[in-house]
DORODREN-195578 format. One record per residue: residue in one letter; x, y, z of N, C-alpha, C, O in turn. Coordinates in steps of 0.001 Angstrom, whole numbers, padded with zeros to 6 digits, always signed. Layout:
AXYZXYZXYZXYZ/...
// end
This chain:
X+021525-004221-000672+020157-004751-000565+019207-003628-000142+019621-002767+000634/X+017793-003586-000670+016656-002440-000241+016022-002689+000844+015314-003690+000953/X+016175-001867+001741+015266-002104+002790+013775-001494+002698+012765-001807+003330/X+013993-000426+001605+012373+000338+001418+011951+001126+002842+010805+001526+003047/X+013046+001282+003781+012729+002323+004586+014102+003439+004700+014921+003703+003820/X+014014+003989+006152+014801+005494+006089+015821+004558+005717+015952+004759+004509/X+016797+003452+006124+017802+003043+006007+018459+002950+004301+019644+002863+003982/X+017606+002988+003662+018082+003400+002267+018730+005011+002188+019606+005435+001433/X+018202+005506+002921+018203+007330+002610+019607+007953+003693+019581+007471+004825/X+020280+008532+003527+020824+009444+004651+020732+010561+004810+021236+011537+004255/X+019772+010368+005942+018720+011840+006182+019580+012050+007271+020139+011182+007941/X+019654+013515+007423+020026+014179+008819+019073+014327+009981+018842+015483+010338/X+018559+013466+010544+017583+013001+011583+018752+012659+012707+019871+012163+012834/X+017577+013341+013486+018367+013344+015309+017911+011795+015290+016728+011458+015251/X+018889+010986+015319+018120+008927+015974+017868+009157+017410+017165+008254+017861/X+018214+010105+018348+017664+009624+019659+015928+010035+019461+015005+009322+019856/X+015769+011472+018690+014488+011804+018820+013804+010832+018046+012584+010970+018126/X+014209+009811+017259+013347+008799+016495+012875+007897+017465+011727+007453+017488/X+014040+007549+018509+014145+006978+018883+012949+006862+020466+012483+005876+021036/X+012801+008347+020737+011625+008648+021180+010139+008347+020791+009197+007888+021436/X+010278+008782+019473+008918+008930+018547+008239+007220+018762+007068+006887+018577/X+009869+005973+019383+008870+004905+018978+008370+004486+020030+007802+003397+019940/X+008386+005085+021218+008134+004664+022689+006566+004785+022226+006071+005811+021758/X+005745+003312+022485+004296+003007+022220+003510+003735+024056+003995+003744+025188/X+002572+004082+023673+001451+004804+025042+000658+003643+024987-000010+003877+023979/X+000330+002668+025358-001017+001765+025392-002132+002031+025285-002974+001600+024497/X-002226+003032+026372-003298+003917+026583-003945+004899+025473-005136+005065+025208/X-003192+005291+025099-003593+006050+023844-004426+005506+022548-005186+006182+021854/X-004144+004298+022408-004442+003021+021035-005396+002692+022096-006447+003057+021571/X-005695+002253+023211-007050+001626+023798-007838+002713+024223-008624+002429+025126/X-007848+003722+023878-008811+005006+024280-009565+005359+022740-010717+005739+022532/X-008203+005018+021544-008877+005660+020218-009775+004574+019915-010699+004809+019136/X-009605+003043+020571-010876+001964+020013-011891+002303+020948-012956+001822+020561/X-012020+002962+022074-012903+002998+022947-013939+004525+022265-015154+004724+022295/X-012992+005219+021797-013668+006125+020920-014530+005903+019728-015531+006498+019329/X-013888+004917+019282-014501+004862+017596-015566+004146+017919-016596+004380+017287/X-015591+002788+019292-016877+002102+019481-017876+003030+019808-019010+002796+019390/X-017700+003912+020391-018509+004689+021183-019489+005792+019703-020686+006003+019509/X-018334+006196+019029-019118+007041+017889-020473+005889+017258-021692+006052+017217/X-019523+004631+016794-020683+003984+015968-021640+003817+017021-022695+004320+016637/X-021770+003281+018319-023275+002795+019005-023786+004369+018854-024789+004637+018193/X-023069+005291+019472-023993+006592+019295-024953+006839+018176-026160+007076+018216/X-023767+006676+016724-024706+006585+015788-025884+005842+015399-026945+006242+014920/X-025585+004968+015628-026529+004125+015651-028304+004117+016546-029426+003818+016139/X-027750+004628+017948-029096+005234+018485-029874+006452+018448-030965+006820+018884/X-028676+007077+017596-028949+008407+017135-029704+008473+015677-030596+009292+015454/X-029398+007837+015035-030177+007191+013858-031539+006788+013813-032401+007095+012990/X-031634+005797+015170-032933+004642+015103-033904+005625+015795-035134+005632+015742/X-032954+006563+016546-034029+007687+017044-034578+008622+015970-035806+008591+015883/X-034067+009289+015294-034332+010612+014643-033964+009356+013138-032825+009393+012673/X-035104+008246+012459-035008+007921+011566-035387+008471+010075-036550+008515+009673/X-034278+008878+009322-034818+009178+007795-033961+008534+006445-033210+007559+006415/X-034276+009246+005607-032998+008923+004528-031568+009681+004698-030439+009238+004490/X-031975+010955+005138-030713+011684+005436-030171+011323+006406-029032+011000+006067/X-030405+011070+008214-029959+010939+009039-029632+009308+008824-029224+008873+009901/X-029673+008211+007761-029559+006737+007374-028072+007340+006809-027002+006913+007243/X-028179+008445+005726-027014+008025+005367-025787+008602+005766-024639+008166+005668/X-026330+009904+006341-024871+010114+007390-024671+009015+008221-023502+008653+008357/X-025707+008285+008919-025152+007720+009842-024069+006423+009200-023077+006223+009900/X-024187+005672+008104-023346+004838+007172-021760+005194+006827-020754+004492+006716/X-022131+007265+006659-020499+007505+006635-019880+007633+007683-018698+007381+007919/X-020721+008052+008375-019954+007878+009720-019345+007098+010652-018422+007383+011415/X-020399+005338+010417-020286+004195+010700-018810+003940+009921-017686+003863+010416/X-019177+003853+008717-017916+003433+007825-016372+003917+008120-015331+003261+008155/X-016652+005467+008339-015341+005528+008520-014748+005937+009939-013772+006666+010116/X-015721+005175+011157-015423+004783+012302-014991+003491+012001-013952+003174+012580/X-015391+002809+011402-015123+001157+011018-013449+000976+010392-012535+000164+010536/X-013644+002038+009757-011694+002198+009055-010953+002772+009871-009732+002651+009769/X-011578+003592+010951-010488+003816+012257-009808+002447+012664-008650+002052+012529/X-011314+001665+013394-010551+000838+013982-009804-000170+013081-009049-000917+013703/X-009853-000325+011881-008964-000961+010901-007825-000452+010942-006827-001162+011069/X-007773+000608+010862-005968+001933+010997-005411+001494+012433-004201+001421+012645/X-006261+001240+013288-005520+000686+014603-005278-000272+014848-004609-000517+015852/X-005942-001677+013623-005018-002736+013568-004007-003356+012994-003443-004450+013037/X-003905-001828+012163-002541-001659+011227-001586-001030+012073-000449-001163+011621/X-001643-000364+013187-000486-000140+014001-000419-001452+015127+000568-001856+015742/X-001337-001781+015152-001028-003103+015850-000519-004602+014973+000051-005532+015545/X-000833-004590+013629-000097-005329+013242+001613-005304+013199+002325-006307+013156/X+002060-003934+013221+003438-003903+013506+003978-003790+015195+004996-003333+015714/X+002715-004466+015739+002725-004398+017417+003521-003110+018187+004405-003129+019044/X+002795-001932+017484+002522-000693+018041+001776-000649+019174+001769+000446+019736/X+001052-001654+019747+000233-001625+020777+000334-001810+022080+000061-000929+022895/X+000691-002843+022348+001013-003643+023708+002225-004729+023281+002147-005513+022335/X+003222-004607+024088+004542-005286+024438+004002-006707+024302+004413-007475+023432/X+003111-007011+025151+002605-008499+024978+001780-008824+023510+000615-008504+023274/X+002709-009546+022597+002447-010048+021588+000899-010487+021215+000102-009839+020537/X+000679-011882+021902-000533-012452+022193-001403-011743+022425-002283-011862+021573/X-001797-010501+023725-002606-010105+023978-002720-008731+022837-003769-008177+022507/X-001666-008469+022481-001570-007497+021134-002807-007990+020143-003565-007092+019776/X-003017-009032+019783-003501-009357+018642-004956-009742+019085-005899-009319+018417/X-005182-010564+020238-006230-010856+021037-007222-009744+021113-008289-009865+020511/X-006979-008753+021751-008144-007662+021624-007773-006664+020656-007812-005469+020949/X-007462-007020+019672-007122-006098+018131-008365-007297+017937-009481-006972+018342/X-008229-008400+017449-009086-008871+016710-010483-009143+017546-011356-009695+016877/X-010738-008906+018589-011799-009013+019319-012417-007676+019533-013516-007634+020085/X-011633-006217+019028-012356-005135+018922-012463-004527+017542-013017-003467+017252/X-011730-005528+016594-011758-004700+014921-011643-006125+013947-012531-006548+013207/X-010867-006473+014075-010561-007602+013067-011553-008313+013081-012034-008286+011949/X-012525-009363+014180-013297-010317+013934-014432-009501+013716-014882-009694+012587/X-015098-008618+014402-016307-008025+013626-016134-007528+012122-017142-007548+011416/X-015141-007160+011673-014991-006826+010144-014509-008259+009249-014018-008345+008123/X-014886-009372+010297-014943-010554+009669-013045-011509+008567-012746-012333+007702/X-012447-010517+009545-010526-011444+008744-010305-011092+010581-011044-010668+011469/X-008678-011604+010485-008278-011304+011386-006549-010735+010980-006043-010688+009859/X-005818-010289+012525-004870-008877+012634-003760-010483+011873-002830-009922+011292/X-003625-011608+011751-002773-012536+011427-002981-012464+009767-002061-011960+009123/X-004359-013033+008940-004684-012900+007877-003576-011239+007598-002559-011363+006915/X-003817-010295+007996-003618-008863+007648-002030-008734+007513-001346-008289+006591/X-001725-009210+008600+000140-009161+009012+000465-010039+007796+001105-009482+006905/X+000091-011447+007602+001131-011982+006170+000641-011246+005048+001026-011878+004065/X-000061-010156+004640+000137-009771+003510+001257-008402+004018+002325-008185+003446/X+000824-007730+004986+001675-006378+005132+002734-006215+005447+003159-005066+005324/X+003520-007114+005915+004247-007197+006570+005815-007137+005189+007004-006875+005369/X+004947-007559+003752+005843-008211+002740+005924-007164+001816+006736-006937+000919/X+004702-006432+002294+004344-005117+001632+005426-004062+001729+005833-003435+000751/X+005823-003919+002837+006899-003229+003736+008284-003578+002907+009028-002826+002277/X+008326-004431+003048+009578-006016+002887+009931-005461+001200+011087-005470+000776/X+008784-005007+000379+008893-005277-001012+008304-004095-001646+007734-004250-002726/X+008373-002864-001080+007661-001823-001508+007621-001493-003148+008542-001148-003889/X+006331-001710-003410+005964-000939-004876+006912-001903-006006+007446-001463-007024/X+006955-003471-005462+007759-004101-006799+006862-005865-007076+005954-006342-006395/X+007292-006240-007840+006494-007476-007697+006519-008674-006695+005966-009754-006905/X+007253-008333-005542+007147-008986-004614+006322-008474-003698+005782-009174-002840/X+006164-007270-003800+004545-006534-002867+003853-007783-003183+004226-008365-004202/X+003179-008150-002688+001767-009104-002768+000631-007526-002814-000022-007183-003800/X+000665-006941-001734-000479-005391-001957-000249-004911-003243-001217-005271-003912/X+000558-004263-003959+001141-003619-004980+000462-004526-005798-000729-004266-005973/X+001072-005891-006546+001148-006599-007652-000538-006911-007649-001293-006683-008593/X-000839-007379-006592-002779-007740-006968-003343-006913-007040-004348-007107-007724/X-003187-005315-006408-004226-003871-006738-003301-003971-008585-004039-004419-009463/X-002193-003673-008933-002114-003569-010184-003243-004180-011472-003589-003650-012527/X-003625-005557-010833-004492-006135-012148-005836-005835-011824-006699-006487-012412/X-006166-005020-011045-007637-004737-010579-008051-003163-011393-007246-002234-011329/X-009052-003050-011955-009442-001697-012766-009365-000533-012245-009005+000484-012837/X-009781-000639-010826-009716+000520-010252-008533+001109-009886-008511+002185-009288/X-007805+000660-010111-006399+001086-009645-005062+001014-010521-003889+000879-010172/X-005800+001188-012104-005217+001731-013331-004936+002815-013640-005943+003431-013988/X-004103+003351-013689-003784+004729-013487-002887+005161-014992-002077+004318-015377/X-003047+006553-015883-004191+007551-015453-005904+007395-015316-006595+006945-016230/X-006177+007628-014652-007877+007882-014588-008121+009340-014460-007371+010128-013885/X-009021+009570-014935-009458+011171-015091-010805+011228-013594-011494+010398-013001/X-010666+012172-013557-011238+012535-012176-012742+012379-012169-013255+012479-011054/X-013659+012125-013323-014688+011740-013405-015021+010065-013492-016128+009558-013312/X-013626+009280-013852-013638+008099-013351-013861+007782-012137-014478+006786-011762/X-013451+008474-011577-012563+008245-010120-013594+008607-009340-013533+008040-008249/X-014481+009295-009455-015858+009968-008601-016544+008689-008630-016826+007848-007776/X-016734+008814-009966-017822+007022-010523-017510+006342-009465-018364+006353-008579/X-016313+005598-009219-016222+004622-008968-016290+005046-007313-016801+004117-006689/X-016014+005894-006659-016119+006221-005377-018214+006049-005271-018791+005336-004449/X-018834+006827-006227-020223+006663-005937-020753+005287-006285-021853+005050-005786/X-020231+004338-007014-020657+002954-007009-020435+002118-005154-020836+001003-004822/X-019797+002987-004410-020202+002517-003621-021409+002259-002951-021837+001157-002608/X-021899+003307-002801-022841+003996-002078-024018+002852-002576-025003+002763-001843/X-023961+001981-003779-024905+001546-004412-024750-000403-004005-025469-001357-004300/X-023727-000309-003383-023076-001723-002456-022497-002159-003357-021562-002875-003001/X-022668-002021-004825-021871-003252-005984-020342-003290-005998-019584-004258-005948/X-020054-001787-006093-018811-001920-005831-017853-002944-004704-017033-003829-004947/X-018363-002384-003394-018589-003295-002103-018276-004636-002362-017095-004972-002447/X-019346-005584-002523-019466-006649-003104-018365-007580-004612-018119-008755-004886/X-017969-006112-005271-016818-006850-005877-015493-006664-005591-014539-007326-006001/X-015499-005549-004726-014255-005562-003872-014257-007068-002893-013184-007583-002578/X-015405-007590-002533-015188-008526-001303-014621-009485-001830-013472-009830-001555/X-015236-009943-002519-015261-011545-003977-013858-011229-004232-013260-012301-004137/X-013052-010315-004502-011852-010078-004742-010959-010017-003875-009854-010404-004255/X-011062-009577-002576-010554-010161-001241-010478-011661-001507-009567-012326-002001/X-011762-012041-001015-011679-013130-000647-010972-014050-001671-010594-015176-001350/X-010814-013569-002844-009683-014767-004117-008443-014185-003727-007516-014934-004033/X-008035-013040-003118-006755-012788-002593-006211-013997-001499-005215-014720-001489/X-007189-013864-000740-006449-015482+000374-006658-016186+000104-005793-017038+000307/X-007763-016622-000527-007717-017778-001181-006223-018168-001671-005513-018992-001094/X-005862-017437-002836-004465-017804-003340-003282-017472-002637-002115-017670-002977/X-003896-016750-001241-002400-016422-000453-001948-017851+000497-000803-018184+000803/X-003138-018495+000812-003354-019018+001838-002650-020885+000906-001987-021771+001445/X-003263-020810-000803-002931-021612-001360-001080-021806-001510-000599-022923-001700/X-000205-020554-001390+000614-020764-001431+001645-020448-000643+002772-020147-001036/X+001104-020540+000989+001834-020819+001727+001816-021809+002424+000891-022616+002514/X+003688-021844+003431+003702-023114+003242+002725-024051+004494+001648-023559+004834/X+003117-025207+005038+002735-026086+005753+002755-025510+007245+001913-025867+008069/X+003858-024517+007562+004357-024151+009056+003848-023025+008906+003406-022660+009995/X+003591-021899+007725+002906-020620+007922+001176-021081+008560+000732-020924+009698/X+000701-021500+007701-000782-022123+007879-000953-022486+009188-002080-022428+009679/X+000225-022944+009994-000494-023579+011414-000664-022192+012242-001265-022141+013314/X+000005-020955+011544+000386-019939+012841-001171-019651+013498-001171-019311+014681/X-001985-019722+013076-003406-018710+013121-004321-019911+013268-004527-020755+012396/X-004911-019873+014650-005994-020798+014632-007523-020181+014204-007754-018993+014429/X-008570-021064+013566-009649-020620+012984-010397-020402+014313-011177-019468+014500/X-010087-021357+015227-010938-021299+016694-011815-020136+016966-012993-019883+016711/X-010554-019317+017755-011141-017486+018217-011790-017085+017106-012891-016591+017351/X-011536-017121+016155-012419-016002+015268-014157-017005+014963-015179-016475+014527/X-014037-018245+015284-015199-019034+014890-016313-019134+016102-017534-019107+015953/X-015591-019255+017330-016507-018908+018317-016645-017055+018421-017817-016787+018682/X-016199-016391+018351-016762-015093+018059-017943-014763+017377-018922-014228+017898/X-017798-015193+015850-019180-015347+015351-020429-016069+015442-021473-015903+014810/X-020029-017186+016653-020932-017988+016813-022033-017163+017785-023257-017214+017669/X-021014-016134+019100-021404-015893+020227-022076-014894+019612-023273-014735+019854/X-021372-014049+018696-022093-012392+018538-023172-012794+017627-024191-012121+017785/X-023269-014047+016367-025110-014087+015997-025827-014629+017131-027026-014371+017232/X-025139-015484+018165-026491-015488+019251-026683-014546+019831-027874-014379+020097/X-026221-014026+020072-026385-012406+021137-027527-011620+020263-028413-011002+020854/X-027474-011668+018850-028190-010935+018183-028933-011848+017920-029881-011108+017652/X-029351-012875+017754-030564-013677+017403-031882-013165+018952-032960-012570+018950/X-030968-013836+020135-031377-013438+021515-032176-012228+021734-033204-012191+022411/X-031655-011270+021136-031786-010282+021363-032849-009466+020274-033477-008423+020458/X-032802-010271+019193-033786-009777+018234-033143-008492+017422-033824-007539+017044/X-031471-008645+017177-031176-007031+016895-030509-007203+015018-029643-006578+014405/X-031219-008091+014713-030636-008715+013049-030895-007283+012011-030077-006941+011157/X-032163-006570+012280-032390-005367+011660-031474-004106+011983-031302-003194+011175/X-030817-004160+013447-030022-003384+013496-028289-003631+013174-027583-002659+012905/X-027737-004998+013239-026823-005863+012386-026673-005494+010881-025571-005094+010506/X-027857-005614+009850-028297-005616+008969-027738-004397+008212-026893-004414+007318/X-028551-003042+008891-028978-001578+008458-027314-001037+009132-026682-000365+008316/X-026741-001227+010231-025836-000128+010727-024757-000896+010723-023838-000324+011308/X-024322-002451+010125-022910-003191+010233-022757-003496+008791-022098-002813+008007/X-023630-004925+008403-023471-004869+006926-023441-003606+005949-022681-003238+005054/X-024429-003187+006434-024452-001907+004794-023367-001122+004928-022730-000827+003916/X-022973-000652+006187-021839+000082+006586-020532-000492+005633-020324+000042+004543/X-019739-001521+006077-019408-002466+005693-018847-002614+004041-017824-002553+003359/X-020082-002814+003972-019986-002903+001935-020392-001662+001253-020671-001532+000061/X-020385-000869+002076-020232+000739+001126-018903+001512+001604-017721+001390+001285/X-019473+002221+002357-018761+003347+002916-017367+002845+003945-016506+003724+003899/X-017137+002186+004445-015792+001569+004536-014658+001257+003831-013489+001530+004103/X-015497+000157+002123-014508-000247+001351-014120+001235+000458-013085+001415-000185/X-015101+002076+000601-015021+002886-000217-013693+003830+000577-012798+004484+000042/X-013914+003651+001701-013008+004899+002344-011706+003509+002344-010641+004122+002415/X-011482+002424+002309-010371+001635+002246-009137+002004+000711-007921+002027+000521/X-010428+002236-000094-010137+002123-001582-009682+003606-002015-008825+003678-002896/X-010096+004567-001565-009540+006200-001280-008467+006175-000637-007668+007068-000920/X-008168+005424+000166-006603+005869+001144-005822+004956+000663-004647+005095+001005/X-006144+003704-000286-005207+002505-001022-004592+003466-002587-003523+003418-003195/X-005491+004041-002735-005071+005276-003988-004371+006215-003703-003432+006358-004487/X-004440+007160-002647-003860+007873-002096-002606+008015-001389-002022+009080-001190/X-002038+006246-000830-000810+005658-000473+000111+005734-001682+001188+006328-001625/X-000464+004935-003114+000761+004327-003534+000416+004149-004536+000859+003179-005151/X-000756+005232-005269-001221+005202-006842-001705+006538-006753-002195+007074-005759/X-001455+007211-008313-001893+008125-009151-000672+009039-009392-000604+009802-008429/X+000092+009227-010071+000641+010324-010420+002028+010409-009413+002344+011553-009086/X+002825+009362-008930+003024+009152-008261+004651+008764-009123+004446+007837-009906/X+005922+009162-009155+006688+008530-010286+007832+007655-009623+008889+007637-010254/X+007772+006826-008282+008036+005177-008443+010311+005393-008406+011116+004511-008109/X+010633+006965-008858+012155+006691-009093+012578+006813-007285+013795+006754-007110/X+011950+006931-006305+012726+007367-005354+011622+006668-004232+010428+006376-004306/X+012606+006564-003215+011106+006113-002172+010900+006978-001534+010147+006564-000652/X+011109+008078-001378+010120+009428-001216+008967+009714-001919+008022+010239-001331/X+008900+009411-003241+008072+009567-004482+007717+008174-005081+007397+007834-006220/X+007915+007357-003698+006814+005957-004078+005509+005878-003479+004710+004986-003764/X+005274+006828-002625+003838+006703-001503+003561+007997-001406+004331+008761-001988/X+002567+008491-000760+002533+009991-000704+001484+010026+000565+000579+009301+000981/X+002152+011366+000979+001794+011903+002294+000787+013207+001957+001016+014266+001374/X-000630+012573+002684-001974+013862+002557-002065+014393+003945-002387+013894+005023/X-001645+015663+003529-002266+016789+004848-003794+016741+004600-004478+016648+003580/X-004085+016845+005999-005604+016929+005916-005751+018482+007215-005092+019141+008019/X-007282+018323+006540-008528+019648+007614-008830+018281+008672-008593+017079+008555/X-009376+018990+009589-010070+018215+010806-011378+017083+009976-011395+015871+010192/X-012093+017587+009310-012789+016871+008806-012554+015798+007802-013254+014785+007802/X-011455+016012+006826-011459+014673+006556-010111+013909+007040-009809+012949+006332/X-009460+014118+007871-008809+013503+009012-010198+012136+010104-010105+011023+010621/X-011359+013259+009905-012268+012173+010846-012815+010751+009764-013034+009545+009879/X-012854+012055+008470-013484+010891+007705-013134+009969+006961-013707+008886+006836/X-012139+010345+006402-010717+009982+005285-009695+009242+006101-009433+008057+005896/X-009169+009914+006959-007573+009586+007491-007315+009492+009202-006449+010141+009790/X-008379+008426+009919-008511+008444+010871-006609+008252+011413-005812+007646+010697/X-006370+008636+012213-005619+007790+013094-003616+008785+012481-002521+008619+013019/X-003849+009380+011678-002988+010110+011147-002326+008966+010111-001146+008616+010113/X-003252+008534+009337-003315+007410+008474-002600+007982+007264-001885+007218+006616/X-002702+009046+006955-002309+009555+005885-001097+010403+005638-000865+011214+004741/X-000073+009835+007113+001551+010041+006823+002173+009182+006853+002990+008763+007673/X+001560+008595+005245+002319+007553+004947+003591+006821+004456+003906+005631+004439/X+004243+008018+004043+006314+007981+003303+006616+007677+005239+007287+006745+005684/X+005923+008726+006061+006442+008485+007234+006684+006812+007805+007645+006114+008126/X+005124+006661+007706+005314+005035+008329+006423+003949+007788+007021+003118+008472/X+006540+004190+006323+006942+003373+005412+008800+003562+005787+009586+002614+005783/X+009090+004697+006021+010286+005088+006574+010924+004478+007933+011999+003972+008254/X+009122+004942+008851+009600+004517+010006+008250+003498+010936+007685+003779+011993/X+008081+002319+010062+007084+001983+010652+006751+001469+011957+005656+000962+012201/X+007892+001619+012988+007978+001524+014465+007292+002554+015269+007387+002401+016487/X+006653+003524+014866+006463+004870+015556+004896+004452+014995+004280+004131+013979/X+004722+004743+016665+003076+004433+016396+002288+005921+015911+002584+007109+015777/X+001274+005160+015772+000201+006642+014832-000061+007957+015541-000268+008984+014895/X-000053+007929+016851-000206+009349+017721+001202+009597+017730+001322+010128+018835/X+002717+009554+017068+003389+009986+016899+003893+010770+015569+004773+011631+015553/X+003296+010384+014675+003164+010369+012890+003076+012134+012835+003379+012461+011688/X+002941+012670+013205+002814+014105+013023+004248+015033+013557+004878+016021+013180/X+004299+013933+014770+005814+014605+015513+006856+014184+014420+007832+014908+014226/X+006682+013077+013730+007852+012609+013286+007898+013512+011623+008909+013936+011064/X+006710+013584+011220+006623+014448+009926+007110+015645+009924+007780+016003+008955/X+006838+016662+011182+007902+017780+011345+009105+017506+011466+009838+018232+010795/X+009639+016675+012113+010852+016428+012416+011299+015890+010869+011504+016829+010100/X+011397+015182+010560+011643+014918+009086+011580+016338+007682+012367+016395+006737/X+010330+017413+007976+010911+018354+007417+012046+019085+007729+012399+020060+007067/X+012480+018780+008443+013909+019686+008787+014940+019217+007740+015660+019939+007050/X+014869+017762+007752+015701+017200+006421+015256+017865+005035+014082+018185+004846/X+016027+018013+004296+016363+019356+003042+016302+018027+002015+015513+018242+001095/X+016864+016867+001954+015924+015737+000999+014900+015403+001033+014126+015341+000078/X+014636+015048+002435+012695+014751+002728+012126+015733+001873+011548+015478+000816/X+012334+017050+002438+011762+018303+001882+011266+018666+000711+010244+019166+000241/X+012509+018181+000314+012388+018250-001692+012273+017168-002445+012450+017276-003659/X+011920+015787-001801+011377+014714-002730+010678+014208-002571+010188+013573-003505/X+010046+014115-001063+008900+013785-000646+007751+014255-001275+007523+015460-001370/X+006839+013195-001813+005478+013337-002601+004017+013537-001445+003209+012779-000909/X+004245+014802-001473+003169+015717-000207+001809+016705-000679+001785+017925-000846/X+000809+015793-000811-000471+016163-000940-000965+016878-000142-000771+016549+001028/X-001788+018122-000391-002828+018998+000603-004076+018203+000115-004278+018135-001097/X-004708+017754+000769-006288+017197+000680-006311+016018-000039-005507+015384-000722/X-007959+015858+000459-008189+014782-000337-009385+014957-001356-009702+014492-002450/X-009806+015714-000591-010599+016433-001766-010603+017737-002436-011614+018238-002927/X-009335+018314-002440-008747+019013-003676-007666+018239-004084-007738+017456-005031/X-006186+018507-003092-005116+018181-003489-004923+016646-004349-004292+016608-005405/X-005611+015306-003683-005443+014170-004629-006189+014364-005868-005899+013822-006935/X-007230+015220-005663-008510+014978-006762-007495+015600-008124-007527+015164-009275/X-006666+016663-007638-005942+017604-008765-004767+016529-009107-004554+016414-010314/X-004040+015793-008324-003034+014735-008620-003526+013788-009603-002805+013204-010411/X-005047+013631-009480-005796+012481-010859-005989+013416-012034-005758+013068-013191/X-006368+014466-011733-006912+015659-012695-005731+015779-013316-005804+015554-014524/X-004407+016123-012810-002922+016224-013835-003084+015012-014166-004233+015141-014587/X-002868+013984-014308-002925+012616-014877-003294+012889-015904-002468+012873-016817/X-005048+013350-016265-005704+013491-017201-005495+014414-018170-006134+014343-019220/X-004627+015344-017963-004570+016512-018899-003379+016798-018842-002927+017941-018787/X-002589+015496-018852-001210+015379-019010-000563+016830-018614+000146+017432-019420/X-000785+017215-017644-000145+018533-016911+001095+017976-015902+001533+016869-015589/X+001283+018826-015705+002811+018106-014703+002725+018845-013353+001578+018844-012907/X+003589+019444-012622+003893+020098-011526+004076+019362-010525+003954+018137-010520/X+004520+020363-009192+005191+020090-007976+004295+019841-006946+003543+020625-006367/X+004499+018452-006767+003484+018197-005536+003697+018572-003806+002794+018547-002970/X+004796+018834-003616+005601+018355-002722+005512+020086-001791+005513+021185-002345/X+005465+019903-000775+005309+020960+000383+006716+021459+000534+007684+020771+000861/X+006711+022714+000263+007842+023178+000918+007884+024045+002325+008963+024396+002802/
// end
């Protein structure tokens, strides 16, 4: 039977040092949400102060892909990377990321969890619904692929990514069963939105809601969601090995802030070892090059804006070569 992690593989990995890698810091995951809140209000007063078109739209990418941080940290908390206590695991995950980005860390867990469960086959639920969606038809030539990254910027994209979410649960939600449906009460997430539009009605702050959450939101978020959903487990990517089903992007400091918050983008790692929380993902990626299979089948991108852009670019000009870091 496939487990779709290391347990398929026999890698020469020390298990006690894995076994290290999965000891969770609390502290660490409640300092990086205390960070990312802190960037967006900054931005945000930093914006309303020094207002233009330029300082509007940095402040959107910046918003945005502070907004996909704290999304990356409720993806290590959906595999309760966070806090030992279950309940309170999910409680201030969705009270510092999930309910302002409007789903919650429960909605998120029954799709990912199967994702894991079913890597890259038609029991993915992630896999099988990005397959019938355009953007994530592959080959695309690298001037596709820009397009559709700058249709963000213009919200439409945004907007049909949402409509398409939202028919995702729709039909997830349609076909599960009677005892899944009770797990997740609508409650918490309904008084949340009740409290945070009064706070902002109260307060008179709908223009700043508006300009630095929504627009954020439906551009530059889905857009940076839809770059690292390509970059996981589409383009050029050849599916015979689970080393060479997902792929792992080295990044620069900069698009680590902007692209791949949270060391989001060692992803064969997680998928291997998705117990090891995200401030470990780097320890465990060295450690894993020591293995001489990792080494040589692992699908290992430099950038995201060379190295993937050239992974779509071979696509297009039916070129071939070695992706993989030695």
């Amino acid at each position: 039977m496939a487990h779709y992690d290391a347990r398929d593989l026999n890698l020469n990995v020390d298990s006690q040092k894995i076994k290290e890698l999965n000891k969770t810091k609390p502290y660490k995951h409640g300092l990086a949400i205390a960070f990312n809140w802190l960037v967006i209000i900054s931005c945000i007063y930093l914006c309303d102060l020094f207002f233009n078109p330029l300082t509007y739209i940095i402040a959107i990418i910046i918003i945005g892909a502070r907004m996909h941080a704290l999304a990356i940290l409720m993806h290590d908390a959906t595999h309760f990377r966070f806090l030992r206590n279950r309940k309170l695991n999910d409680l201030i995950t969705n009270v510092t990321s999930m309910y302002p980005l409007f789903t919650s860390i429960e909605k998120y867990r029954a799709n990912h969890l199967p994702h894991h469960k079913y890597l890259n086959t038609d029991d993915d639920p992630d896999w099988s619904a990005k397959l019938s969606k355009k953007e994530f038809k592959f080959p695309k030539s690298k001037k596709e692929f820009i397009i559709t990254i700058l249709l963000y910027f213009t919200i439409y994209q945004g907007v049909k990514d949402v409509v398409w979410i939202l028919k995702r649960i729709k039909t997830n939600e349609t076909n599960q069963s009677k005892k899944a449906k009770k797990v997740e009460s609508k409650i918490p997430s309904l008084a949340f939105i009740v409290l945070l539009f009064g706070v902002i009605t109260l307060f008179g702050l709908w223009k700043y809601y508006l300009l630095f959450w929504l627009v954020p939101f439906l551009s530059t978020l889905l857009m940076f969601q839809y770059i690292r959903s390509v970059s996981e487990h589409f383009g050029d990517l050849e599916y015979d090995h689970l080393l060479s089903g997902t792929r792992t992007v080295k990044v620069n400091f900069l698009e680590a802030f902007i692209f791949a918050p949270h060391n989001v983008s060692y992803h064969i790692e997680h998928h291997m070892y998705s117990t090891v929380p995200f401030y470990n993902l780097l320890k465990l990626h060295d450690l894993l090059m020591q293995d001489d299979e990792f080494r040589q089948k692992a699908h290992i991108t430099h950038g995201y804006l060379t190295g993937l852009l050239n992974d779509l670019g071979k696509l297009d000009s039916d070129d071939g070569g070695d992706h993989v870091e030695t």
